[in-house]
N, C-alpha and C positions, 0 to 999 in steps of 0.2 A: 842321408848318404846311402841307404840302402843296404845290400847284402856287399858286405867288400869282400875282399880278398882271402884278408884274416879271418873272416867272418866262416869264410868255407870251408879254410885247412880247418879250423878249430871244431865245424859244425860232423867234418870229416872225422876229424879224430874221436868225436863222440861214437858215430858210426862205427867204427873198429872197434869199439867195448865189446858188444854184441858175436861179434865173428870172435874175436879174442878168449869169450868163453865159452863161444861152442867149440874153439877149437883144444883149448884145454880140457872140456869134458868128455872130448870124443876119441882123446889122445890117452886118457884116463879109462872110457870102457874099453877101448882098444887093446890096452895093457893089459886088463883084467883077464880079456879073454884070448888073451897069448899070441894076440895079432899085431902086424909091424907097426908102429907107432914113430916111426923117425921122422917121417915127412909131418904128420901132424906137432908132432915137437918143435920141429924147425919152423913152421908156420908160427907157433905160439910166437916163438923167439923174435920174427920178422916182424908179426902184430906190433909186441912190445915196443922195439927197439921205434919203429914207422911209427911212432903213437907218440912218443918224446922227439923225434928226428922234424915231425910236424909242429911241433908245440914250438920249440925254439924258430921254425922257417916261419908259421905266422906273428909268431911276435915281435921279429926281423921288420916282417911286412909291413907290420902295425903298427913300430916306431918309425921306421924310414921312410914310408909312405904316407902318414900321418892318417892312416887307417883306428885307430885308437877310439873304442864306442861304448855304449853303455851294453851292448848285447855282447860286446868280445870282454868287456871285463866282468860279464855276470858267467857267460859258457867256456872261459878258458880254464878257470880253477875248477868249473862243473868238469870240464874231462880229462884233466890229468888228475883228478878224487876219481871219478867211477873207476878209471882202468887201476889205478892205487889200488882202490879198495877190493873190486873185484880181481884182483889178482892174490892180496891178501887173504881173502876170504874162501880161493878155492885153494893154493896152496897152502893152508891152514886146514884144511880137514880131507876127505877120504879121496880128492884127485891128487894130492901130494904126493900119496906111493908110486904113483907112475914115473914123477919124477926124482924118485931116490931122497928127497928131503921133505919134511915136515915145519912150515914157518910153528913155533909156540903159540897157543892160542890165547895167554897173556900177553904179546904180545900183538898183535889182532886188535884186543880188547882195548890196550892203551891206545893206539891210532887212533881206534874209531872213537873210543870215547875222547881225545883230545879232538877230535872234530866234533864232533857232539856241542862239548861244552864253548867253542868257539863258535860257532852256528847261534847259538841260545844266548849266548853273553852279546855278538854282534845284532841282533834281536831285539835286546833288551837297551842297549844302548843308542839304536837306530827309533826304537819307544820313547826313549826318555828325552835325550839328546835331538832327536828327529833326523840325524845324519851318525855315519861313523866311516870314520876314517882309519882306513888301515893302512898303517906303513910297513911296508915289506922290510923283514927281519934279515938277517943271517941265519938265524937259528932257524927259520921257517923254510928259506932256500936250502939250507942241510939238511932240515930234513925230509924234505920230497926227494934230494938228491940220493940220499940212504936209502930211503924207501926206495927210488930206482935200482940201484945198487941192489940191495935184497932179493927181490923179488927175480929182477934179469940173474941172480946168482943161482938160484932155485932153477930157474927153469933151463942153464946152459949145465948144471947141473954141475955145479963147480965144490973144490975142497969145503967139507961139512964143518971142521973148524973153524975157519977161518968166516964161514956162515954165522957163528955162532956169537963170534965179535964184532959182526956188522950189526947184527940184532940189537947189540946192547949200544953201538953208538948212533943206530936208528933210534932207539930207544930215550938215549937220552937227548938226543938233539930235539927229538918229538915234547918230554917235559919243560927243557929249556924253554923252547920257541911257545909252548902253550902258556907258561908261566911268565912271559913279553906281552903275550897278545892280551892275557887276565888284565896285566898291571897296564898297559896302554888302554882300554877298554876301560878301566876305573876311573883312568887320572881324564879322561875324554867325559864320562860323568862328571866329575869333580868339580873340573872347566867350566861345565853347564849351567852347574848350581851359582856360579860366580857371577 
């Protein structure tokens, strides 16, 4: 089928990682050093927002066009995780003062380690098994949508409480959904041994 449609928005959206975190870092020395940063802020924000606004138009594409491949379902979840994570990871440590909030670094820690162990468990079950089958959760679409949530809340630079309660039901939506994918990932071993 070649390079489709899907295939571009999504290969696009990968591309925008990259600009996404020079533009948070550069929005970040900028701060430091007492120079305008609004336009590099608003860029963040556009990145962000253009990076989900793509994800949902190729996926569109890619059911109603029957664009659907094995290269858009290995690089769709590859780039809404990079821009996830890199966005985590820089508003979690010293580019966060610029933007008036700080994400928790145990926080951080659980995402990345609930990818981790999802990565290594799908891994091992793709070993044993020779195939694994993941069926799309609720708790898994809550919690990228959280994580969305979060992160766009940091950077628009919205009420710090109210921050602070998104955290914990990104949080828990992230153990939920990890604690789905464990127990589907076993009972998929299980089946094997049968």
């Amino acid at each position: 089928m070649g390079l489709t449609l899907a295939n571009r928005i999504t290969l696009a959206r990968i591309l925008i990682v990259p600009i996404f975190i020079a533009a948070v870092v550069y929005h970040s020395v900028n701060y430091n050093h007492g120079e305008p940063t609004q336009n590099l802020r608003l860029l963040t924000i556009v990145l962000f927002i253009v990076t989900f606004i793509f994800d949902a138009v190729d996926g569109y594409i890619a059911r109603t066009r029957n664009q659907i491949t094995r290269l858009g379902t290995l690089l769709d979840p590859l780039a809404d995780k990079a821009m996830l994570l890199s966005g985590l990871v820089l508003l979690s440590g010293p580019c966060a003062e610029s933007f008036n909030a700080r994400l928790p670094i145990w926080f951080v820690i659980v995402v990345i380690s609930r990818d981790v162990v999802l990565i290594f468990g799908a891994a091992i079950v793709h070993f044993i098994a020779g195939n694994v089958v993941v069926r799309p959760r609720i708790s898994g679409k809550l919690t990228t949508f959280f994580l969305i949530v979060v992160i766009g809340w940091v950077l628009v630079g919205l009420n710090r409480t109210a921050l602070d309660w998104l955290v914990d039901i990104a949080t828990a939506t992230a153990l939920i959904s990890a604690t789905q994918y464990i127990f589907d990932g076993i009972r998929q071993l299980e089946n094997h041994k049968l």
